[in-house]
DRENDO-1510 file (C-alpha; in Angstrom, 1 decimal, always signed):
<recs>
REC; n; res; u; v; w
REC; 1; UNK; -30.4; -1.4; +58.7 .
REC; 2; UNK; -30.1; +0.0; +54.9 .
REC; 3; UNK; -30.9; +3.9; +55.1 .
REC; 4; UNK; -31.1; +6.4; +52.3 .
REC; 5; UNK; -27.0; +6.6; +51.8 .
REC; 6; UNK; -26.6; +2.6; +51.6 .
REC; 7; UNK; -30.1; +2.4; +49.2 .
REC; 8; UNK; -28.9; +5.1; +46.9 .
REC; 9; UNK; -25.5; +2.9; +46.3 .
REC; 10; UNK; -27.6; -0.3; +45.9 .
REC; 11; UNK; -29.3; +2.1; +43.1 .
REC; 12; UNK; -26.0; +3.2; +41.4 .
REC; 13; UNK; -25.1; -0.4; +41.2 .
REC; 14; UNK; -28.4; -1.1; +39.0 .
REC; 15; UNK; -27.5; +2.1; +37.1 .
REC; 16; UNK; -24.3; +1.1; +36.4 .
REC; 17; UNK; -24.6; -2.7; +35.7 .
REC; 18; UNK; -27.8; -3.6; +34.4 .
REC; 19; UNK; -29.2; -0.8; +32.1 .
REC; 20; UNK; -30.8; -2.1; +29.4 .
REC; 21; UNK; -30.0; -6.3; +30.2 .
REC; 22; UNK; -33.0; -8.3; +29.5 .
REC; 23; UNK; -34.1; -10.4; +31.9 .
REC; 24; UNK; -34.3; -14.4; +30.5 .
REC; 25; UNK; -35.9; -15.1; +34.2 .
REC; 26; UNK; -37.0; -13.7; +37.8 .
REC; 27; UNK; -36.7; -16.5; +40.5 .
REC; 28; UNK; -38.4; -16.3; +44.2 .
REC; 29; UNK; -36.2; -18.0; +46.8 .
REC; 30; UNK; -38.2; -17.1; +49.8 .
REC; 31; UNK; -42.1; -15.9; +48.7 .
REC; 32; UNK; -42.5; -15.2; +52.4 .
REC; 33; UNK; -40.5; -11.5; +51.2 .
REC; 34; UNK; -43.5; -11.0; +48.7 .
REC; 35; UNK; -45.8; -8.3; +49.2 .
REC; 36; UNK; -49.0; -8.3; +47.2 .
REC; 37; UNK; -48.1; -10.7; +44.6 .
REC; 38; UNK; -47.6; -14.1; +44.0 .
REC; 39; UNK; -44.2; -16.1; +43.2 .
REC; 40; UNK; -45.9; -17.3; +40.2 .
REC; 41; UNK; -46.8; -13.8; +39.0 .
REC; 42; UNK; -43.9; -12.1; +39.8 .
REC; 43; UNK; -41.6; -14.6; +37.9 .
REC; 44; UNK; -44.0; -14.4; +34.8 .
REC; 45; UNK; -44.2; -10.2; +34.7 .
REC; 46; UNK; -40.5; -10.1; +34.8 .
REC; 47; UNK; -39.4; -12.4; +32.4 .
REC; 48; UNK; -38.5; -10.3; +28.9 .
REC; 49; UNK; -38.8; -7.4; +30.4 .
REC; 50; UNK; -36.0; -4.9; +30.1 .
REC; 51; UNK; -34.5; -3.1; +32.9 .
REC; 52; UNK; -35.0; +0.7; +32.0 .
REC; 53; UNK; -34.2; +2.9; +35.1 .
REC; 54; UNK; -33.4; +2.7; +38.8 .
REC; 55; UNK; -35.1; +5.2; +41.4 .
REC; 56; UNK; -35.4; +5.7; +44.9 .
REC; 57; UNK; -37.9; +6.9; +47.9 .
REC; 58; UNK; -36.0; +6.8; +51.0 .
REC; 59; UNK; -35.1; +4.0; +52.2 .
REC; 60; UNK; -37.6; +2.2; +48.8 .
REC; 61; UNK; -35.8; +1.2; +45.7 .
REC; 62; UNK; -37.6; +0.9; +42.2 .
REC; 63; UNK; -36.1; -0.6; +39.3 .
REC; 64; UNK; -38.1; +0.0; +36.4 .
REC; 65; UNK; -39.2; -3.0; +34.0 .
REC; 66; UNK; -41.2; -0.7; +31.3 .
REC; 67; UNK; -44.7; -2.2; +30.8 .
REC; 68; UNK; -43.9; -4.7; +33.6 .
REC; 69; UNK; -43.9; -2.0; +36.2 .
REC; 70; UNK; -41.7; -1.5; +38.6 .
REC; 71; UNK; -39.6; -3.9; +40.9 .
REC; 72; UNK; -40.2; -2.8; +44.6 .
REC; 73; UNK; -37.5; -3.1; +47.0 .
REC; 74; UNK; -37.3; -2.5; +50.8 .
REC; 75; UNK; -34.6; -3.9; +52.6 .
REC; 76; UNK; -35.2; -4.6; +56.1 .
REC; 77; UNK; -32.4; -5.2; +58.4 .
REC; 78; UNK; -30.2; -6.8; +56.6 .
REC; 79; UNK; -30.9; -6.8; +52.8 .
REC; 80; UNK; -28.5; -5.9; +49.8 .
REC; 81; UNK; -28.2; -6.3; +46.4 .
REC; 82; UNK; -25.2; -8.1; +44.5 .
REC; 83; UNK; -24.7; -7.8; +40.9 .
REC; 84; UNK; -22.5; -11.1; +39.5 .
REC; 85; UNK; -21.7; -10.3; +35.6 .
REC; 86; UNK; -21.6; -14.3; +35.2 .
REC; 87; UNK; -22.4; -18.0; +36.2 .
REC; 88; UNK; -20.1; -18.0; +39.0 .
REC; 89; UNK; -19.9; -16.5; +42.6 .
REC; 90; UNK; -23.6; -17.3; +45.0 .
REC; 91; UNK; -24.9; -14.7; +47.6 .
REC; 92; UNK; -25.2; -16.3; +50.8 .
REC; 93; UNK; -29.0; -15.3; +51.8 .
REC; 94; UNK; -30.3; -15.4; +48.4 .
REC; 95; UNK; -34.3; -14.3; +48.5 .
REC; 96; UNK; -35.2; -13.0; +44.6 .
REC; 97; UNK; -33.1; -12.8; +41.4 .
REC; 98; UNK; -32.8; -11.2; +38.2 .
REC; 99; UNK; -31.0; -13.3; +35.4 .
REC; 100; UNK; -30.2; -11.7; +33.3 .
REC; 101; UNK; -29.8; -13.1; +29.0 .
REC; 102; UNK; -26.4; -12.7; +29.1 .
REC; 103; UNK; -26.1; -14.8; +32.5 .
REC; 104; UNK; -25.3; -12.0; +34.7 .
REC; 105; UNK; -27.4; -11.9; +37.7 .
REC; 106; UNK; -29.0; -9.3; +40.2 .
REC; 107; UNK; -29.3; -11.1; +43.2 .
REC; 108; UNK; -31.6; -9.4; +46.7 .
REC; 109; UNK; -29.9; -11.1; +49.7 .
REC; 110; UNK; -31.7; -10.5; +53.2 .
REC; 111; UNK; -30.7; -12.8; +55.8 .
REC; 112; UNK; -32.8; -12.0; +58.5 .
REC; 113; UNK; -36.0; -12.2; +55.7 .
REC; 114; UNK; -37.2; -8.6; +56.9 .
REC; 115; UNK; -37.1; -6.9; +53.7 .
REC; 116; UNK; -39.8; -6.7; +51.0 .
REC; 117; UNK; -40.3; -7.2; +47.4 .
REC; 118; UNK; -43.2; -6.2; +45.0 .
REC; 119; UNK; -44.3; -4.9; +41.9 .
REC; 120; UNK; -46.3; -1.7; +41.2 .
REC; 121; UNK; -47.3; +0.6; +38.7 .
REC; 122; UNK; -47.2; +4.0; +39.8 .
REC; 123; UNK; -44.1; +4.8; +42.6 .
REC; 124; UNK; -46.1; +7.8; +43.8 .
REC; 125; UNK; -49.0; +5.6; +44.7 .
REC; 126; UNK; -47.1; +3.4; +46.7 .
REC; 127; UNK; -45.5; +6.4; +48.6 .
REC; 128; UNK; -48.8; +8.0; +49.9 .
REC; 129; UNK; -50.1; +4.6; +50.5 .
REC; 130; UNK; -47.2; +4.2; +52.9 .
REC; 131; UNK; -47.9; +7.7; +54.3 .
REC; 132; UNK; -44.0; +8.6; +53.9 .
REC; 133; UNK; -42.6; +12.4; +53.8 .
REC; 134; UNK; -40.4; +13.5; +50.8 .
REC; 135; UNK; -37.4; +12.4; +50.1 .
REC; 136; UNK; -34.2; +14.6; +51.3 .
REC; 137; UNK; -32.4; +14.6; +48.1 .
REC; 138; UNK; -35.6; +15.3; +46.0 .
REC; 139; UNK; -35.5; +18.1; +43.3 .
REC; 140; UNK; -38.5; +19.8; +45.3 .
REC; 141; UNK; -36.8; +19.6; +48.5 .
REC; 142; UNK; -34.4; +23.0; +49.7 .
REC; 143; UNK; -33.2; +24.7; +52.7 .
REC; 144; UNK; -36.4; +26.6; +53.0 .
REC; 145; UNK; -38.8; +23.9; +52.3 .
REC; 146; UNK; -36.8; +22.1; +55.3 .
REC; 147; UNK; -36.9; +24.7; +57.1 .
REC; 148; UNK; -40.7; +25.0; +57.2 .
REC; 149; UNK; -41.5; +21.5; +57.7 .
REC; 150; UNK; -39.0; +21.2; +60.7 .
REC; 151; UNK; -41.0; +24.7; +62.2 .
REC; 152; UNK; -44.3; +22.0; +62.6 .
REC; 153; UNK; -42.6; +19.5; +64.1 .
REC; 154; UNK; -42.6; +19.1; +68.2 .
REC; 155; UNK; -40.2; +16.9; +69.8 .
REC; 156; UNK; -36.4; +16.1; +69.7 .
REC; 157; UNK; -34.7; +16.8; +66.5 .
REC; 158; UNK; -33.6; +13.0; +66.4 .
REC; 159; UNK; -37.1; +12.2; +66.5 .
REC; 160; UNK; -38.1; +14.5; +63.7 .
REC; 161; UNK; -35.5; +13.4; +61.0 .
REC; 162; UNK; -36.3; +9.6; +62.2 .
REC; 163; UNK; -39.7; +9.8; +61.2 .
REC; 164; UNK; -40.6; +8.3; +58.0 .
REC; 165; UNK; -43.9; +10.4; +57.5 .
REC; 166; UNK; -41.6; +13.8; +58.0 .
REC; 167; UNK; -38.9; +12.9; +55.5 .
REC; 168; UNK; -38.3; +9.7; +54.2 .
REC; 169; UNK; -34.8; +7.7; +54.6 .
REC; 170; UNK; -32.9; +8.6; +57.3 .
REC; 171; UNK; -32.6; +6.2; +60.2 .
REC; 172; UNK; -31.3; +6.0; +63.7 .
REC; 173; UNK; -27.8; +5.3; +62.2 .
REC; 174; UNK; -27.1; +8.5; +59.6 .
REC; 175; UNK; -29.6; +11.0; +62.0 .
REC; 176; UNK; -26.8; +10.5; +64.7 .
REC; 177; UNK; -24.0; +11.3; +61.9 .
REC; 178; UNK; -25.7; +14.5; +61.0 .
REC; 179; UNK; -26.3; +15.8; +64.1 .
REC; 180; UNK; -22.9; +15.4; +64.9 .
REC; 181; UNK; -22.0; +17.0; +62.2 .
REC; 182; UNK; -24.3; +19.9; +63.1 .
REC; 183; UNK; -22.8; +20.1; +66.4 .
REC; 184; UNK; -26.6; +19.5; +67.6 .
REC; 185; UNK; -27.2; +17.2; +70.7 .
REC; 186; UNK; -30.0; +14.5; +69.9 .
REC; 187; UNK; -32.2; +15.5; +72.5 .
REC; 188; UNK; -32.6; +19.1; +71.5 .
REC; 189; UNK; -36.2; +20.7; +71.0 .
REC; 190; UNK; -37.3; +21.1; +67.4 .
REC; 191; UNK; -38.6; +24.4; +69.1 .
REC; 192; UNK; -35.5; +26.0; +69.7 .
REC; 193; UNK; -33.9; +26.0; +66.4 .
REC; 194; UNK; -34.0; +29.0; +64.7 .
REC; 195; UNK; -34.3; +29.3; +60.7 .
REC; 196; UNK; -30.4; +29.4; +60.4 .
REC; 197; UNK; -30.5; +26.6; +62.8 .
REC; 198; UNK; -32.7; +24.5; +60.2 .
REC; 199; UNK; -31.0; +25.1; +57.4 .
REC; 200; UNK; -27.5; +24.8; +59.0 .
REC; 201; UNK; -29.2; +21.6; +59.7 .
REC; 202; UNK; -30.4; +21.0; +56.1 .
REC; 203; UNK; -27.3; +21.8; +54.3 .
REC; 204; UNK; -25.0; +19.2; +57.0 .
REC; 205; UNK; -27.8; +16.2; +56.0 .
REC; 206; UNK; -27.0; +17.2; +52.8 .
REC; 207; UNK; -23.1; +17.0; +52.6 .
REC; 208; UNK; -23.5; +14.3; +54.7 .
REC; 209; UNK; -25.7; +11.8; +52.5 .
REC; 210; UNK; -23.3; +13.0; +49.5 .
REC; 211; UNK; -20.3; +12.0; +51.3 .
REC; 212; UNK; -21.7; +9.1; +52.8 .
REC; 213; UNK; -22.5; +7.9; +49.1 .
REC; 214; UNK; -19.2; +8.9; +47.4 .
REC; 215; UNK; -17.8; +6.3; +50.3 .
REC; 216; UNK; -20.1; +3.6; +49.3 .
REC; 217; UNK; -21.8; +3.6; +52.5 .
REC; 218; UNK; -19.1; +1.2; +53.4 .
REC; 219; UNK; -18.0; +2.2; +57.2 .
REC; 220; UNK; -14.5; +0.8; +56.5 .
REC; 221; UNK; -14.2; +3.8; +53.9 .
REC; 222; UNK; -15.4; +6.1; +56.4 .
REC; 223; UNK; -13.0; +6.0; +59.5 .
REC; 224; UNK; -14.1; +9.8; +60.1 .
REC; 225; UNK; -17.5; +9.4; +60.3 .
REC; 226; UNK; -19.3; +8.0; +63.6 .
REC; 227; UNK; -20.6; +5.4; +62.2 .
REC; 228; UNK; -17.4; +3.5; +62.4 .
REC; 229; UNK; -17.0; +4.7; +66.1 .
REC; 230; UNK; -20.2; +3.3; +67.3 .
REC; 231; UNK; -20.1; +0.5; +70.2 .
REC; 232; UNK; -18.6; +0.2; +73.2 .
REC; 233; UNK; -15.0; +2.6; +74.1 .
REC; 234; UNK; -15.7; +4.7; +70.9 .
REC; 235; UNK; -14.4; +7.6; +70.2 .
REC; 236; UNK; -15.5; +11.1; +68.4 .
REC; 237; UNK; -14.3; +11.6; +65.0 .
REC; 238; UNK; -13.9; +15.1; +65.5 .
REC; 239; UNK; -12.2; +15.8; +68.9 .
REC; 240; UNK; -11.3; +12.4; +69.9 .
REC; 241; UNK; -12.9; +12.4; +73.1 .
REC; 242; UNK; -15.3; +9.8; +74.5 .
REC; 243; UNK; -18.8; +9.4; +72.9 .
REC; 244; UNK; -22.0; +8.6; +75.2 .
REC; 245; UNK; -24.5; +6.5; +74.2 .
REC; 246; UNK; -28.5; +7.6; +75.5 .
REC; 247; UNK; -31.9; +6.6; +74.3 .
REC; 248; UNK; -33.7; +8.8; +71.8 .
REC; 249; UNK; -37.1; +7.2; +70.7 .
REC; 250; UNK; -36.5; +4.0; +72.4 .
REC; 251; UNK; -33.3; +3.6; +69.8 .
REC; 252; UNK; -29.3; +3.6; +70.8 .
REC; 253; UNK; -28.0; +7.0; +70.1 .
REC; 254; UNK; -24.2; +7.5; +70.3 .
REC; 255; UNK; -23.2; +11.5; +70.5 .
REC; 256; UNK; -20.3; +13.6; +71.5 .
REC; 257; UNK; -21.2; +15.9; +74.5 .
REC; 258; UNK; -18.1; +17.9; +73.7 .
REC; 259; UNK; -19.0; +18.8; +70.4 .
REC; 260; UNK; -22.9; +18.0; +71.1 .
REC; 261; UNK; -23.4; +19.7; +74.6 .
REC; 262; UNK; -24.9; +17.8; +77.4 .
REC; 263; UNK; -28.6; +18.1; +76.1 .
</recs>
């Protein structure tokens, strides 16, 4: 599943490619994705409109239309975006398009149809709508504001940076390559950690998204991270040794007990 690392890459690519293209027509391949709007409508508000920015909440990209509003974009299981700068080359799930008056093309493919598409005025509506917590790499996030929200939480500390209402983006997938990289086993009390704890845990999310980005989110390009290590017979990226794979909030969770402790 897309989490804040491979979302934040799929917003780079609208940064870098389709700034300022015009768009001579949306298409809707699958209006089952569509979210509080109609194929009709949503084709008809994006034609002309300019693309003038690309943000992101989380795992919830926004690509911003002017007085159109802003294109909505969650992506499921399975959903990407492609940019082709011409006529040629199809995406093989195709569900929504931008084309774009120079016949380059945004394309949303989603093959297991889980993601979602809309259009909205106002992002910050739609984020307390959905009841989700800040985003990690916000300007108004920091060690100590971490640090105080993690001091309210109960639970495991997987748990707490899985939940969408806490902080908003990191999955099952990337919360396991932090707390690795923290040296924290999954299963350990949000009670226990201390305030250097926290923001040990804070600043590791941190490096971690960042690299995680720099490498496209592409687990070929990361052969030290455990996300290329997860399945059956893998291995720690750190000290080689056998990782174990428990339950954490009814999800699979892969850890190291040598660099994680037994939990």
């Amino acid at each position: 599943m897309p989490e804040l690392p491979d979302v934040e890459v799929f917003r780079l690519v609208v940064e870098d490619t389709c700034l300022d293209r015009r768009v001579h027509r949306g298409m809707v391949s699958d209006p089952a994705l569509l979210a509080g709007i109609s194929k009709e409508k949503l084709e008809a508000a994006v034609q002309g409109a300019a693309v003038q920015s690309a943000k992101r909440h989380g795992k919830h990209l926004f690509i911003g239309l002017g007085e159109a509003g802003w294109l909505e974009l969650h992506f499921g299981m399975t959903g990407f975006l492609q940019f082709f700068p011409d006529s040629r080359g199809a995406s093989s799930h195709e569900r929504f398009r931008l084309e774009f008056n120079d016949s380059s093309r945004l394309v949303y493919d989603c093959q297991r149809k889980l993601g979602q598409i809309g259009l909205i005025q106002d992002i910050e509506s739609l984020v307390r709508r959905k009841g989700l917590g800040p985003d990690p790499c916000a300007e108004s996030m920091d060690s100590e504001r971490f640090a105080s929200m993690l001091s309210k939480k109960r639970g495991s500390v997987k748990s707490a940076l899985m939940d969408q209402s806490f902080l908003a983006g990191i999955g099952n997938v990337y919360a396991d390559e932090i707390l690795l990289a923290a040296g924290l086993h999954p299963r350990t009390k949000v009670q226990i950690l201390g305030r250097q704890d926290s923001v040990r845990l804070y600043e590791t999310m941190q490096s971690t998204i960042s690299e995680a980005v720099r490498r496209g989110a592409d687990p070929e390009q990361m052969p030290d991270f455990l996300v290329a290590q997860r399945g059956k017979d893998g291995k720690c990226p750190r000290c080689g040794g056998p990782l174990e794979k428990i339950t954490v909030s009814s999800r699979s969770t892969y850890f190291c007990p040598h660099c994680q402790g037994e939990g």
